[in-house]
C-alpha positions in Angstrom: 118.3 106.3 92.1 116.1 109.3 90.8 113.8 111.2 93.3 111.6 114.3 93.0 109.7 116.4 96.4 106.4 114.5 96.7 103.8 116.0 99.1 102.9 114.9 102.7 99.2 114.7 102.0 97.8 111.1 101.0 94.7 109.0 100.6 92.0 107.5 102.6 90.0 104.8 101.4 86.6 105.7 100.7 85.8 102.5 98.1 86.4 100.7 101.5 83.5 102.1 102.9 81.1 101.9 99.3 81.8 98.1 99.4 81.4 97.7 103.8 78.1 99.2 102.6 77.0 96.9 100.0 78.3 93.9 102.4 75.6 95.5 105.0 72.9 96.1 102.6 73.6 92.2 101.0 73.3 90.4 104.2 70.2 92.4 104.8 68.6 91.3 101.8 69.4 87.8 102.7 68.4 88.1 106.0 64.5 89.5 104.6 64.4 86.6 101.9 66.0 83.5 104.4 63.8 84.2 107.2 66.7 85.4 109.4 69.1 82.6 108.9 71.5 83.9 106.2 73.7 85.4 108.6 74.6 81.9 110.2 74.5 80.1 107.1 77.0 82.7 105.0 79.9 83.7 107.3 81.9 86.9 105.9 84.8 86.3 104.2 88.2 86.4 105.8 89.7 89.8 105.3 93.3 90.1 103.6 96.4 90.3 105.8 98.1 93.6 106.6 99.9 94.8 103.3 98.9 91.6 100.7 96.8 93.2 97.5 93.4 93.0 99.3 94.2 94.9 102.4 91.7 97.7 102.6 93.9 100.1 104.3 95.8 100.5 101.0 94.4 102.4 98.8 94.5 102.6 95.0 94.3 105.7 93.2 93.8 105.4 89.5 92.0 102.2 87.2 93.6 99.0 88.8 92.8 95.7 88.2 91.6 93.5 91.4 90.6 90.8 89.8 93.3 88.9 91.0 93.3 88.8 94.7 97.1 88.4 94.8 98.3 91.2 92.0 96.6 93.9 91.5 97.4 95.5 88.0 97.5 99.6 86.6 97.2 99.8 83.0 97.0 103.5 82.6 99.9 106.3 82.9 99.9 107.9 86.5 98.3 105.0 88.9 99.5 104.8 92.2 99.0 103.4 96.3 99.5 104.9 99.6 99.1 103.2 103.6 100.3 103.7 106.6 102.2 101.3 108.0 103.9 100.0 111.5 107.7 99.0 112.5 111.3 100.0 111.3 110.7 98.7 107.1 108.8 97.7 104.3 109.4 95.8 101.5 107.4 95.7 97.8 106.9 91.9 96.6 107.5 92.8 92.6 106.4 90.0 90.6 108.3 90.6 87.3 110.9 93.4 86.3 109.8 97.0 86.5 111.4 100.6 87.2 108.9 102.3 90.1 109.3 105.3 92.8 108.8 104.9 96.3 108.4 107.9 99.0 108.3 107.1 102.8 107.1 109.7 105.1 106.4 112.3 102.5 109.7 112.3 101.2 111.3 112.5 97.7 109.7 110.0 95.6 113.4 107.7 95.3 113.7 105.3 91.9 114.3 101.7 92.3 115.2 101.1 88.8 115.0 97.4 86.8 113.7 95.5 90.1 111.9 92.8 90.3 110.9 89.9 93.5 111.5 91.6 96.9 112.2 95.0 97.0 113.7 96.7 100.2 112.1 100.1 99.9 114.0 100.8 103.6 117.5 99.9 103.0 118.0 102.3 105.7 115.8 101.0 108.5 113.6 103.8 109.9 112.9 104.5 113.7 110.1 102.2 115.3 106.5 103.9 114.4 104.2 104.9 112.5 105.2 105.2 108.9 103.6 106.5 105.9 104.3 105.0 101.9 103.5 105.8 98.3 104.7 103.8 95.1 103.7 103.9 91.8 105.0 102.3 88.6 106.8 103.7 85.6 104.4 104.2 82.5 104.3 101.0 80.4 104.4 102.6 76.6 106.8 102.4 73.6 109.5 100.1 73.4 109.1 99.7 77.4 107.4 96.8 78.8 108.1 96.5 82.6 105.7 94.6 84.5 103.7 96.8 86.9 102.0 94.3 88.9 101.6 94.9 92.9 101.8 91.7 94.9 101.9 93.0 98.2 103.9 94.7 101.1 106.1 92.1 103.7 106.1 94.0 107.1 108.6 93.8 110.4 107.2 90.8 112.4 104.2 92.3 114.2 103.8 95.6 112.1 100.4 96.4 110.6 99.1 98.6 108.2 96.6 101.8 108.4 94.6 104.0 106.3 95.4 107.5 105.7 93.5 110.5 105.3 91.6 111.1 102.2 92.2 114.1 100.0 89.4 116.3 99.2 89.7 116.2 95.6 90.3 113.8 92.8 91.2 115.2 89.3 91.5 113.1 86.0 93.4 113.9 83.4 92.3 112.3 79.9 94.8 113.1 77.0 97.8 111.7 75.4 102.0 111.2 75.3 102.0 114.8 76.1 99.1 114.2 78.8 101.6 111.0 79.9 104.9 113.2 80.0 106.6 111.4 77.2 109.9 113.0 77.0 110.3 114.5 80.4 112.9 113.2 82.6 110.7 111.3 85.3 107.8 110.9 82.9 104.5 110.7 84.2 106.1 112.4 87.2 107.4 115.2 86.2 104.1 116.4 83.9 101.7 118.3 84.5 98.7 116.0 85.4 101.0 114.4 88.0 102.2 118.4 89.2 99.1 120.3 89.4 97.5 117.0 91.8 100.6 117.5 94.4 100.2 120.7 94.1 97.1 121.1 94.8 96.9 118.3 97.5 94.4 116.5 95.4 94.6 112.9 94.1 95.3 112.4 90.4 94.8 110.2 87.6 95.4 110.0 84.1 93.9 108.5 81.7 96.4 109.2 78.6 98.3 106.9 76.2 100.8 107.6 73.8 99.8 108.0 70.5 96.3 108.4 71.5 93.9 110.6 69.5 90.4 111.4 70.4 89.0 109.5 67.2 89.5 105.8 66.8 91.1 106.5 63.2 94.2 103.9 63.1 95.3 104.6 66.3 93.7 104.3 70.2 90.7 106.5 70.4 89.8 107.9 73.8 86.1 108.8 72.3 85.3 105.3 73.2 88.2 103.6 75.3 88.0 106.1 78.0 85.3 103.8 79.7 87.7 100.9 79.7 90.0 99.3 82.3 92.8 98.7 79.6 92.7 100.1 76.4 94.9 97.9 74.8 93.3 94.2 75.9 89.6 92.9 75.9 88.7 93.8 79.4 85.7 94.7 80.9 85.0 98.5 81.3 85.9 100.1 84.1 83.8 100.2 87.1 82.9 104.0 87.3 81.4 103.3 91.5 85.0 102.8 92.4 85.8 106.6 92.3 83.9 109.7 91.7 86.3 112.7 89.9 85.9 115.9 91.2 87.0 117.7 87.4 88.5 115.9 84.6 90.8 118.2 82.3 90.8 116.3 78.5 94.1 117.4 76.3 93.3 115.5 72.7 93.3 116.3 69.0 97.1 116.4 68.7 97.6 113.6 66.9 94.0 112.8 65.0 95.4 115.5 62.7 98.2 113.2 61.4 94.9 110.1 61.1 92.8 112.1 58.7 89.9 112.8 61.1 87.5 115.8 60.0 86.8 118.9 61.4 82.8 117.8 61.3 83.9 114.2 62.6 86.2 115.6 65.1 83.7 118.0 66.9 81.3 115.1 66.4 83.4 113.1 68.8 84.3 115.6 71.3 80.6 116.2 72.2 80.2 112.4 72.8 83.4 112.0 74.7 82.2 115.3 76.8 78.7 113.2 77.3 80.4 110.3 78.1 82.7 111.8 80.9 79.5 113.4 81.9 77.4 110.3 82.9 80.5 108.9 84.4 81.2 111.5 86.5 77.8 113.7 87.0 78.7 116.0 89.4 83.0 116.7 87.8 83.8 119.8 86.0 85.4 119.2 82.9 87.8 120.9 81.2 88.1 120.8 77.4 91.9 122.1 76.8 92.8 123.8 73.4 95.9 121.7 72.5 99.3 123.3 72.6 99.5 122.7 69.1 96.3 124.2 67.9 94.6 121.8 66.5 90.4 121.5 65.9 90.7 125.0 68.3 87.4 125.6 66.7 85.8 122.1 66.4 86.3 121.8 70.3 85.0 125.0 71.1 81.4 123.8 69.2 81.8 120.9 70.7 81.8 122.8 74.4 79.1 125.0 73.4 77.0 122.0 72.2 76.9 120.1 75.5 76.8 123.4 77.2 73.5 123.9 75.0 72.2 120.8 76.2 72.0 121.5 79.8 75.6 121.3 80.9 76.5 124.2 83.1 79.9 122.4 84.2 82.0 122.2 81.5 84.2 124.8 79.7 87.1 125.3 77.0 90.6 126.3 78.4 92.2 128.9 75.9 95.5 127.8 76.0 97.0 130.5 73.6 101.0 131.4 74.2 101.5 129.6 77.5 104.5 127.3 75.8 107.3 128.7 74.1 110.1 127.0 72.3 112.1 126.9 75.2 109.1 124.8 76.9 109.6 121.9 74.3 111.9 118.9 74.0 110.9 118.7 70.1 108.0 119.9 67.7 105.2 118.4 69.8 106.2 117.4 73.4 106.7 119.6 76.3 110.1 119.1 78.2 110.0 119.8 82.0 110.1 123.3 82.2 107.3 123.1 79.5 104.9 120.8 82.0 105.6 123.4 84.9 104.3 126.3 82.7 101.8 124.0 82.0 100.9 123.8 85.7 101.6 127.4 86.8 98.7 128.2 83.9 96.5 125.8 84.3 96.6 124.6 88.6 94.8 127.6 89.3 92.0 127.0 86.7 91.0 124.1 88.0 91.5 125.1 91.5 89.1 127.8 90.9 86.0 125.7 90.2 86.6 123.1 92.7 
């Protein structure tokens, strides 16, 4: 088992109250056009048990798909859930094989590697109470396909589940592998987009692939699939109500380099991507990131100034000139995980600045 310090701050659900909301407003609506008789004729559904998929005390940070009621699916690096919960332990129904971290209490984050069916995540059983959990999933990319599909929580015999507080901030990270983690020891949770959101008590999502490239040139392009669900399958596109980002930091142009893309086609893209986030997120600051390599340094700098130009007083360029050194990197291109935590001492306090 692998574990790494995870901190005791967790999430609230505040889609839970967008969607009590829209229940309210649809009955009313039904109510003005039925002549006060929807309300009999339409009874509410019945609400999930404590701990199955739909249970509104657990809540889902990150792009997950619901439209399953009974396995709820994360096909981007980084996604996780956290509830409170009652009694002495708790137990993850897994459908299919996966490795995935679980913290109780605001513990270490321990590994339960190559699981699969029921998972005892309190092998040790804890002292009667109330109980706080996190899991997420390990990154499905490369040659690893687990099967990171939630199908619920199994509880002591009269235990329940709660909602926890929400943090204040949510951040987004939109990059690639090195935006994922890829060659760190814990992955996704041990880089930086995963580090500076504990750090700075906020939650945290990435939306990063492996291989990525901002241009759609032979290989994912995040210009376009950063609206999507799952990059990689025809889904719908995500659902952009479900959570508002407080900043998104964007990390791309490593690899479009090695796909042929322009300097002019390149800028090109950024300014829409930078649009793009924009409307999905009107109120974020972004953060355009010079990548570690220094690639299109100049082409993402127009690209700033462009949208800047246009009316955008919330988004800058990060110059991210000498923070690695060779002994941040596990190869030419990735950092290793000293690299990611001079990532994070650099850049944490950026981003805390404008939120």
């Amino acid at each position: 088992m692998h574990d790494i310090p995870l901190r005791k701050r967790f999430l609230g659900r505040p889609a839970a109250l967008g969607r009590a909301l829209a229940a309210v407003l649809a009955v009313a609506a039904a109510l003005l056009a039925g002549g006060g008789t929807a309300l009999a004729a339409a009874p509410a559904a019945a609400a999930a048990a404590p701990g199955e998929p739909g249970d509104r005390n657990i809540h889902f940070t990150g792009r997950w798909d619901t439209t399953d009621p009974g396995a709820y699916t994360p096909y981007w690096a980084g996604a996780y859930l956290d509830v409170g919960f009652t009694g002495t332990t708790v137990k993850l129904q897994q459908r299919g094989t996966i490795d995935l971290w679980a913290a109780i209490d605001g513990g270490p984050l321990v590994g339960h590697l190559n699981v699969s069916g029921e998972v005892n995540l309190t092998p040790q059983p804890l002292a009667a109470g109330r109980h706080t959990l996190r899991v997420t999933y390990r990154v499905i990319a490369g040659s690893y396909h687990g099967d990171a599909v939630f199908q619920g929580l199994t509880l002591d015999s009269g235990a329940t589940t709660y909602a926890l507080p929400e943090p204040e901030h949510l951040i987004e990270f939109v990059g690639d592998s090195i935006t994922v983690g890829t060659t760190t020891s814990l992955n996704h949770l041990t880089a930086y987009p995963w580090l500076i959101g504990e750090q700075l008590g906020a939650a945290h999502t990435a939306i990063a692939q492996g291989g990525a490239c901002l241009v759609a040139a032979g290989c994912v392009g995040l210009e376009e699939q950063f609206a999507r669900l799952d990059p990689n399958a025809p889904t719908p596109d995500w659902d952009f109500s479900r959570y508002q980002a407080d900043a998104v930091v964007i990390n791309l142009g490593t690899n479009d380099v090695g796909h042929g893309v322009s300097g002019a086609q390149f800028q090109q893209a950024y300014a829409h991507l930078l649009r793009t986030v924009r409307a999905a997120y009107p109120n974020a600051w972004i953060f355009a990131l010079e990548t570690f390599r220094g690639r299109y340094v100049a082409e993402t700098q127009a690209a700033v100034q462009t949208v800047a130009g246009e009316g955008d007083g919330r988004v800058s360029f990060v110059d991210t000139t000498g923070w690695l050194s060779a002994s941040d990197l596990s190869d030419a291109v990735h950092p290793n995980d000293q690299g990611h935590r001079t990532i994070t001492r650099h850049l944490a306090p950026i981003i805390a600045a404008r939120l």
